[in-house]
Backbone as a chain_set.jsonl record, in Angstrom:
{"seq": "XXXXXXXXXXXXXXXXXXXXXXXXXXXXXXXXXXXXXXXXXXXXXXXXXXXXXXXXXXXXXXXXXXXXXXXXXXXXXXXXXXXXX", "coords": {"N": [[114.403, 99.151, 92.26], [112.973, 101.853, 91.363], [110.264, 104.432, 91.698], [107.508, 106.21, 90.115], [107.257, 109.121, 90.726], [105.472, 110.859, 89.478], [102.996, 109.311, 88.779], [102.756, 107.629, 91.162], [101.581, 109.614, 92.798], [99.566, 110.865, 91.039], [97.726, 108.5, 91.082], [97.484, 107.996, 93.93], [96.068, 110.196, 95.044], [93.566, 110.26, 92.955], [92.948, 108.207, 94.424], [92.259, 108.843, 96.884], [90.645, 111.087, 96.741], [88.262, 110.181, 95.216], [87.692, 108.352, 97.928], [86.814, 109.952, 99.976], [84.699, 111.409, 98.827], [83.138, 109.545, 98.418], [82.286, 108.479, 101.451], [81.884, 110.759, 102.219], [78.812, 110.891, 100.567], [77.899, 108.594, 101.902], [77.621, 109.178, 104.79], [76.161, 111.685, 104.381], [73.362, 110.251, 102.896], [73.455, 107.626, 104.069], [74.001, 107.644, 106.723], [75.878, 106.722, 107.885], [79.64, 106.482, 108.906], [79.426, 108.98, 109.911], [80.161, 110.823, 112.117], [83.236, 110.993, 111.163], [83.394, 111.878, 109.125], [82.342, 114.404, 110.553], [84.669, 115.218, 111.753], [86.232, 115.677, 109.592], [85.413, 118.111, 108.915], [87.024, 120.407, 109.88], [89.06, 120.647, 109.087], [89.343, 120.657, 106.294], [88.98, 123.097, 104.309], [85.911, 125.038, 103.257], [84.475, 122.001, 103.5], [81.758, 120.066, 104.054], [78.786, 117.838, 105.19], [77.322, 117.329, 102.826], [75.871, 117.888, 99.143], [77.596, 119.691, 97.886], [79.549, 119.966, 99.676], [80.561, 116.826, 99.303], [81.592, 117.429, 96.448], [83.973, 118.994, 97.123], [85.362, 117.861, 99.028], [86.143, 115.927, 97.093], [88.048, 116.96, 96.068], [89.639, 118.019, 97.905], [90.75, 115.651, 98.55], [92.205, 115.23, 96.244], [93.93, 116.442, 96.036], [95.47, 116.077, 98.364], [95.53, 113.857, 98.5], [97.6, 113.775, 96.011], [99.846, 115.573, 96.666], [101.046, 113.596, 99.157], [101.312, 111.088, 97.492], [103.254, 112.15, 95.665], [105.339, 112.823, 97.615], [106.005, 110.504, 99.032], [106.685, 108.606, 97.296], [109.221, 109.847, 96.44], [110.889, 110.056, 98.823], [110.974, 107.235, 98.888], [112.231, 106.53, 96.703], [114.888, 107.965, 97.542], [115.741, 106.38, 99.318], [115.835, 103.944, 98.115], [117.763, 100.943, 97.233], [120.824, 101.288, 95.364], [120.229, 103.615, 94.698], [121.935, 105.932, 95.307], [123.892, 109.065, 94.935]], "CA": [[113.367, 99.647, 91.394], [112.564, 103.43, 91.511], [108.505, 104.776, 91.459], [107.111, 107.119, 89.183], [106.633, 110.227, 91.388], [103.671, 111.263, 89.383], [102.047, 107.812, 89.07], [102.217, 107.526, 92.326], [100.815, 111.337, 93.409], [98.498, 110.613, 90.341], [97.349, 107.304, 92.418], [96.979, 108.415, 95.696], [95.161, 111.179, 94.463], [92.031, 109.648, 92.943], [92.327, 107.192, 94.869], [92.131, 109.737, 98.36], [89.585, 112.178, 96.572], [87.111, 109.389, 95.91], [87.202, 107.766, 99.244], [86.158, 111.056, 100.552], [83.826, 111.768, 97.99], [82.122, 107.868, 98.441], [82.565, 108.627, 102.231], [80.674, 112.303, 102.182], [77.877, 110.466, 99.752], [77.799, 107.523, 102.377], [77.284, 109.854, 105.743], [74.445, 112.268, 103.816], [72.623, 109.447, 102.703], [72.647, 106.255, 105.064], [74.514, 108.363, 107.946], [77.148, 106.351, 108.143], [80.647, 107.23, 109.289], [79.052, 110.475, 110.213], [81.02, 111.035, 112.955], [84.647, 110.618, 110.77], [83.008, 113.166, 108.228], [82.292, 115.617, 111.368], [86.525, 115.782, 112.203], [87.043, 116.523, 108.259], [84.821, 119.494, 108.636], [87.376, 121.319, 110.576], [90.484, 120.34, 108.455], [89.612, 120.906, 104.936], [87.849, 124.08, 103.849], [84.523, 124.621, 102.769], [83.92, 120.962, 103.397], [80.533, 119.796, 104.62], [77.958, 116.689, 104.71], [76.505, 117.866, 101.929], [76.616, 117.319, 97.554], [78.746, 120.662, 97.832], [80.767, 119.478, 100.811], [81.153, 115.497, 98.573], [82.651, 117.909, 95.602], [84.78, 119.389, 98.015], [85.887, 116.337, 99.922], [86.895, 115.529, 96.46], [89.296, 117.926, 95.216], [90.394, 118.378, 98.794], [91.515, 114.17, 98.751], [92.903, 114.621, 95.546], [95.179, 117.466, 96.453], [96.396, 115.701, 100.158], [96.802, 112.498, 98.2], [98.526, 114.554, 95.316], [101.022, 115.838, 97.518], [101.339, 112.552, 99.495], [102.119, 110.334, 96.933], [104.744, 112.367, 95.16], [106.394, 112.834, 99.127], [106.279, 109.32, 99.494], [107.645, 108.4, 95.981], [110.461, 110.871, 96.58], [111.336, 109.52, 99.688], [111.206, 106.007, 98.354], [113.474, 106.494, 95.669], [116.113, 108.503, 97.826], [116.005, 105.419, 100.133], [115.998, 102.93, 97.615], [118.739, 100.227, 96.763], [121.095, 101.138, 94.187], [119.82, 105.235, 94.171], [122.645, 106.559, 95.726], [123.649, 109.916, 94.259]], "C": [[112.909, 101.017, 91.897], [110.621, 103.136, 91.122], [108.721, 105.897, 90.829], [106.587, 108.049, 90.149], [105.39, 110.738, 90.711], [102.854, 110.221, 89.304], [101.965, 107.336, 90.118], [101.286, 108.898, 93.002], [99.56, 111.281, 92.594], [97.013, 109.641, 91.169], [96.727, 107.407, 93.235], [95.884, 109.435, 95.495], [93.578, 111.268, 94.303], [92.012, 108.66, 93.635], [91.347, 107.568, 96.898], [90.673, 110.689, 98.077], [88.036, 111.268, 96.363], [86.92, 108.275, 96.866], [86.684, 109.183, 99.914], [85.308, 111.547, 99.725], [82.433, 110.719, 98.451], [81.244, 107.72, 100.538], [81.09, 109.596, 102.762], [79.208, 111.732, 102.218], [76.989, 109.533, 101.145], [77.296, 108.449, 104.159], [75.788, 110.887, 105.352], [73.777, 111.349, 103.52], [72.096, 107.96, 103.435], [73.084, 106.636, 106.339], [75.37, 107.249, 108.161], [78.52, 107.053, 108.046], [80.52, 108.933, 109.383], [79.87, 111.151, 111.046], [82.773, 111.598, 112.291], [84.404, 112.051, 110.013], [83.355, 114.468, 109.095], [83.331, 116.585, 111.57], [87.038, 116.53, 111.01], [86.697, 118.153, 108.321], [85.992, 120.668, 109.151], [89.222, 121.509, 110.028], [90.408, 120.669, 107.038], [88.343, 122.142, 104.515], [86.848, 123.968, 102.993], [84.139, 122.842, 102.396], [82.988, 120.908, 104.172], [80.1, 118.668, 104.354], [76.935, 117.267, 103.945], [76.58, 117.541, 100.308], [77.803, 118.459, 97.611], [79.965, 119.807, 98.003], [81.437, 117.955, 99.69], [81.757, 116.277, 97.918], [84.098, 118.703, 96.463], [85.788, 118.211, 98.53], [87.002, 116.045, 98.47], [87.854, 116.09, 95.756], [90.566, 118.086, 96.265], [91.662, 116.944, 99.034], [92.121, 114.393, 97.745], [93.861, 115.453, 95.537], [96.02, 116.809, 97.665], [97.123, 114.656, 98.919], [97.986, 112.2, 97.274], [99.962, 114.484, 96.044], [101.744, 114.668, 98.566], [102.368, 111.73, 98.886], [103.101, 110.476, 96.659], [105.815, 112.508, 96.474], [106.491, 111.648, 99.253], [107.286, 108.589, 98.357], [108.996, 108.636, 96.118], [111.37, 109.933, 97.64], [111.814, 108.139, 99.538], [112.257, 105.774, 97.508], [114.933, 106.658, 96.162], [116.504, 107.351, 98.638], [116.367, 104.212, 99.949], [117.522, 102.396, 97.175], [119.327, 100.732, 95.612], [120.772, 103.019, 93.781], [120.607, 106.552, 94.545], [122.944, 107.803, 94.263], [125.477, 110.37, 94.773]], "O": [[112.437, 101.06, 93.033], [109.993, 102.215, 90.599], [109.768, 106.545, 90.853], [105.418, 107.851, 90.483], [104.377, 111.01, 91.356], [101.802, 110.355, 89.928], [101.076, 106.498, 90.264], [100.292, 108.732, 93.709], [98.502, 111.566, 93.155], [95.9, 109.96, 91.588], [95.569, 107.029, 93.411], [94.762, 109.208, 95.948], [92.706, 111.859, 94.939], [90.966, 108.014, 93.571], [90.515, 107.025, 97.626], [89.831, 110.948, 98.937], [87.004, 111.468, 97.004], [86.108, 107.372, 96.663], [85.692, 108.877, 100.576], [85.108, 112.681, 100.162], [81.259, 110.988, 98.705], [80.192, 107.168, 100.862], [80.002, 109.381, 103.296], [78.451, 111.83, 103.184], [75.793, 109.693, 101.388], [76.258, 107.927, 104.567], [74.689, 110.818, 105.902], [72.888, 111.579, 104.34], [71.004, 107.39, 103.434], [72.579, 105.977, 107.247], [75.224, 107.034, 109.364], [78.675, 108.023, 107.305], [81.301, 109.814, 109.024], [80.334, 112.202, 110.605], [83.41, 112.466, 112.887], [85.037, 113.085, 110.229], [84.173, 115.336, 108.787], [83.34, 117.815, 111.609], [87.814, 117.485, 111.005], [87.381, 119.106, 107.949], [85.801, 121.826, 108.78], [90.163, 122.191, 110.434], [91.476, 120.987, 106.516], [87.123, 121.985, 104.466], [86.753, 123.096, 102.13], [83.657, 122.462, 101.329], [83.091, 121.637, 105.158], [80.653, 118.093, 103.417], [75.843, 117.635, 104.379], [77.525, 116.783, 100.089], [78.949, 118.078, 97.37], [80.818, 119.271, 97.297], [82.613, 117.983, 99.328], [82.891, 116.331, 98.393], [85.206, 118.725, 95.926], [86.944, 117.983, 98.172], [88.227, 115.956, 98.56], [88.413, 115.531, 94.813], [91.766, 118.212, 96.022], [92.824, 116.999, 99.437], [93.132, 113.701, 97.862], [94.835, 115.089, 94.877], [97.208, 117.097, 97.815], [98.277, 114.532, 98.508], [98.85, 111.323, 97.297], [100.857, 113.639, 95.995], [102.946, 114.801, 98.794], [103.541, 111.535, 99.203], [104.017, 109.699, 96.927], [107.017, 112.306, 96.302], [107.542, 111.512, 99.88], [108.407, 108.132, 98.578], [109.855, 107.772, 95.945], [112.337, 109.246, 97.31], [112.918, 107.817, 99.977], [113.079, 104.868, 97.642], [115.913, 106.051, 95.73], [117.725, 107.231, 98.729], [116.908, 103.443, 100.744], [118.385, 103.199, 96.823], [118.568, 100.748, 94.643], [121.092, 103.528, 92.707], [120.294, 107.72, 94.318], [122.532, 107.688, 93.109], [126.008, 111.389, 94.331]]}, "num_chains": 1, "name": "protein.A"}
C-alpha cells in the first residue's frame, strides 16, 4: 500500500502547527512546558511565549511538519513492498 505524499505532509502539518500553537497558549497562560517552549525560541524564527510567538509556532509547525510528512511518505513508498521501480 503506497501513502499519499500530500495527505500525509497535509497531516503532519496541522497536526505539528497546532501542537505548537496549543503548547505556546499552554506555557503563556498556566506556564507549563515553559521550559520546552524556551529551546524553540532559538530554532524557529521570530518565535516567542507570546500570542505573536503562538501564531508563529504555528506556521513554523506547519511548515516542519509539511516538509516532514511528504519526506517520510516518500521514503515510505520507495521502501515499500511491491514499489520497486
Amino acid at each position: 500500500m503506497k501513502l499519499s505524499p500530500k495527505a500525509v505532509g497535509l497531516t503532519m502539518g496541522i497536526l505539528c502547527g497546532l501542537s505548537l500553537l496549543i503548547m505556546t497558549l499552554l506555557s503563556l497562560y498556566a506556564s507549563y512546558l515553559t521550559h520546552f517552549s524556551e529551546l524553540l525560541i532559538g530554532v524557529y524564527p521570530y518565535y516567542e511565549i507570546s500570542l505573536q510567538g503562538a501564531v508563529a509556532g504555528l506556521i513554523w509547525g506547519f511548515i516542519d511538519g509539511l516538509i516532514g510528512g511528504l519526506l517520510f511518505a516518500w521514503i515510505y513508498n520507495f521502501f515499500a513492498p511491491g514499489s520497486a521501480s
